[in-house]
C-alpha positions in Angstrom: 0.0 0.0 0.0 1.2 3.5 -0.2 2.9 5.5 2.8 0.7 7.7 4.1 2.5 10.0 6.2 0.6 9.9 9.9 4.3 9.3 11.9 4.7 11.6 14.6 3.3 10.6 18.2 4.5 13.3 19.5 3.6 17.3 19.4 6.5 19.5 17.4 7.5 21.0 20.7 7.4 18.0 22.6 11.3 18.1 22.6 12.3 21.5 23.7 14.6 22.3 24.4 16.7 19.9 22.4 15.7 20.1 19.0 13.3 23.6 18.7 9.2 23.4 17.8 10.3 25.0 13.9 13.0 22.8 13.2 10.6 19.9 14.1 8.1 21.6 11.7 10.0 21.9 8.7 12.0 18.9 9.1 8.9 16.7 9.1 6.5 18.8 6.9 9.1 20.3 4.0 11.7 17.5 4.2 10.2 14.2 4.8 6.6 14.4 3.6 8.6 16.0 0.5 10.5 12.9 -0.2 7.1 10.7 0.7 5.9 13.1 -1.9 8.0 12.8 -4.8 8.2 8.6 -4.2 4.4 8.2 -4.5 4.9 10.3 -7.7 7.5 8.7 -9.1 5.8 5.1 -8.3 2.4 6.6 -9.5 4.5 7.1 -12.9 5.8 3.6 -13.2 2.4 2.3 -12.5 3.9 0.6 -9.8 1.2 -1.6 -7.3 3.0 -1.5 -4.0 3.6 -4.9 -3.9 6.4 -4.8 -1.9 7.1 -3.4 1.7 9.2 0.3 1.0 12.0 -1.4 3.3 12.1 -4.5 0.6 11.9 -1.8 -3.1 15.7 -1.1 -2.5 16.4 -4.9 -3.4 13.6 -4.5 -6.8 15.0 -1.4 -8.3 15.5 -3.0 -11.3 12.1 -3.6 -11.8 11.9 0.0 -12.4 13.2 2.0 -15.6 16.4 2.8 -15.7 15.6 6.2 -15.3 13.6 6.4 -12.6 16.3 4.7 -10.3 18.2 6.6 -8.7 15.4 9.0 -8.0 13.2 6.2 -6.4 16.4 5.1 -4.8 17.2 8.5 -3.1 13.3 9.5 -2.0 12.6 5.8 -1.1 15.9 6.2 1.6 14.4 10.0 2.0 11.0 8.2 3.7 12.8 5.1 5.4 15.6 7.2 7.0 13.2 9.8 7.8 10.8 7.5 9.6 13.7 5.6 11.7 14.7 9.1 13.4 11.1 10.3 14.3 10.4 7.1 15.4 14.0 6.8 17.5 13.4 10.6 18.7 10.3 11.2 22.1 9.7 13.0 24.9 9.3 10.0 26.8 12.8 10.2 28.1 13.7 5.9 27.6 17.2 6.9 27.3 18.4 3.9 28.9 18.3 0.4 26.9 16.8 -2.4 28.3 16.5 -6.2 28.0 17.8 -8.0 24.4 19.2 -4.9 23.5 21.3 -4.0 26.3 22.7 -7.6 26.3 23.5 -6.8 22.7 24.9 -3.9 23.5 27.0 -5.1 26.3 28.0 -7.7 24.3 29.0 -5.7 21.4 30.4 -2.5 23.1 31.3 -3.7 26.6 28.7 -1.3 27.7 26.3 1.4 27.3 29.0 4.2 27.6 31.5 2.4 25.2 28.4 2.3 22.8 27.6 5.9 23.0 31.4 6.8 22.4 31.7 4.5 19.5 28.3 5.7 17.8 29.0 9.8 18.6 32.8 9.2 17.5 31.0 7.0 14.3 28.8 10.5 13.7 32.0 12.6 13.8 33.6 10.8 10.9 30.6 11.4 8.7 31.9 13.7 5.8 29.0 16.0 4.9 25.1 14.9 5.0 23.7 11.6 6.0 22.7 9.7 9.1 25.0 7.3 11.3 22.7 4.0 11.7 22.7 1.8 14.5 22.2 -1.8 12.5 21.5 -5.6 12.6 23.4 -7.2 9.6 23.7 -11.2 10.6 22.2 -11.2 14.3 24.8 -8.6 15.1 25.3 -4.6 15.6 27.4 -2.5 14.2 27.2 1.0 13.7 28.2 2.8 10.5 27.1 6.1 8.7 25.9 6.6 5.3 25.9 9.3 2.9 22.9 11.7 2.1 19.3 9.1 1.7 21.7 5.8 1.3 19.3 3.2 3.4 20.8 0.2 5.4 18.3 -2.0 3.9 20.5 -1.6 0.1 23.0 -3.9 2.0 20.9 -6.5 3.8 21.3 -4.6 6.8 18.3 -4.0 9.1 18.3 0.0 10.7 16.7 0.0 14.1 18.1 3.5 15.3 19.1 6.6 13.1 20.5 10.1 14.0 20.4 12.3 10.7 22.7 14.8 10.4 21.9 16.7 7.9 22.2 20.5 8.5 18.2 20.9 8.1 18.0 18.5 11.7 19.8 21.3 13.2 20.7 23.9 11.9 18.4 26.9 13.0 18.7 25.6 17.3 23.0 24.5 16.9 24.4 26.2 13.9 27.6 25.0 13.4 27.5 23.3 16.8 27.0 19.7 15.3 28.6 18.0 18.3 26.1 19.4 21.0 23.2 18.5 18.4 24.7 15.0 18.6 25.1 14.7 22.1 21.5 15.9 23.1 20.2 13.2 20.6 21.4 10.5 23.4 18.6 13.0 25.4 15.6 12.1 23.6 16.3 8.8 22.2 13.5 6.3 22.9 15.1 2.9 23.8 12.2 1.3 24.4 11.2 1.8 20.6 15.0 0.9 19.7 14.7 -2.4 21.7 11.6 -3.5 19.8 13.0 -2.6 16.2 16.1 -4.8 17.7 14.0 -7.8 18.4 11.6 -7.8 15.1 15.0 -7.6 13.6 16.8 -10.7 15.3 13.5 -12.8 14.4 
């Protein structure tokens, strides 16, 4: 079915004062619902039936013309990325992970702290826009950043946390001040929806 774009559960100044009400605004009204926009239109003009989940048209792009590829390709990673960070970002204040995912974690990193090092240290190597992805690829986690709207899913990798660091994330609260934008991410992260992303993933 198409992507309708009903995604945020939460008001645009629910996280004040970490990312501001207008950035909030624009980001999800101008910049995701504009990729959701121009992949409906693009699909709409390859008669395309939806057949497939969005996560699962990376692997099908050559079902498409060879035109249209790189554009689907781009706004298709525009909507997934998009909807990982929203859905990673609340109010609820989980910023803690729990259960599967903090054996995972501890596993993988040592520890929570040795996690969040690695993954802000990950973010600090990105070389203009894109989003550093927390993934499962083969039951494990690994963190690693991709450029502009690349999506995990390209590489049989399965996203379940995103920061995007675009300049439009940030910009108008932290101007140049990436690093503080990054660090107050680990403010509003929700875990709890991390850890459930994590487990769908390991089934």
């Amino acid at each position: 079915t198409r992507r309708s774009s009903d995604l945020l559960t939460y008001e645009y100044s629910s996280l004040e004062p970490y990312i501001d009400t207008r950035t909030v605004g624009i980001h999800y009204n101008n910049h995701y619902k504009g990729y959701l926009n121009k992949l409906n239109n693009l699909l709409d003009k390859e008669n395309y039936d939806y057949r497939y989940p969005l996560e699962e048209l990376p692997k099908h792009i050559d079902e498409f013309s060879l035109e249209s590829r790189g554009d689907i390709l781009f706004n298709a990673g525009g909507v997934l990325n998009h909807e990982l960070y929203f859905a990673n970002i609340s109010p609820n204040k989980n910023t803690i992970p729990k259960g599967l995912l903090k054996e995972a974690i501890d596993k993988e990193y040592g520890s929570f702290e040795n996690f969040k090092k690695e993954f802000i240290d990950k973010t600090k190597k990105l070389v203009g826009s894109g989003y550093t992805f927390l993934v499962v690829k083969d039951g494990k986690l690994q963190i690693i950043n991709f450029s502009n709207q690349e999506t995990p899913y390209t590489y049989n990798m399965i996203p379940i946390m995103a920061i995007d660091l675009w300049e439009h994330a940030y910009y108008l609260r932290y101007q140049n001040n990436k690093s503080n934008y990054i660090d107050n991410f680990f403010e509003i992260i929700d875990f709890d929806v991390v850890e459930k992303l994590y487990e769908k993933a390991i089934k």
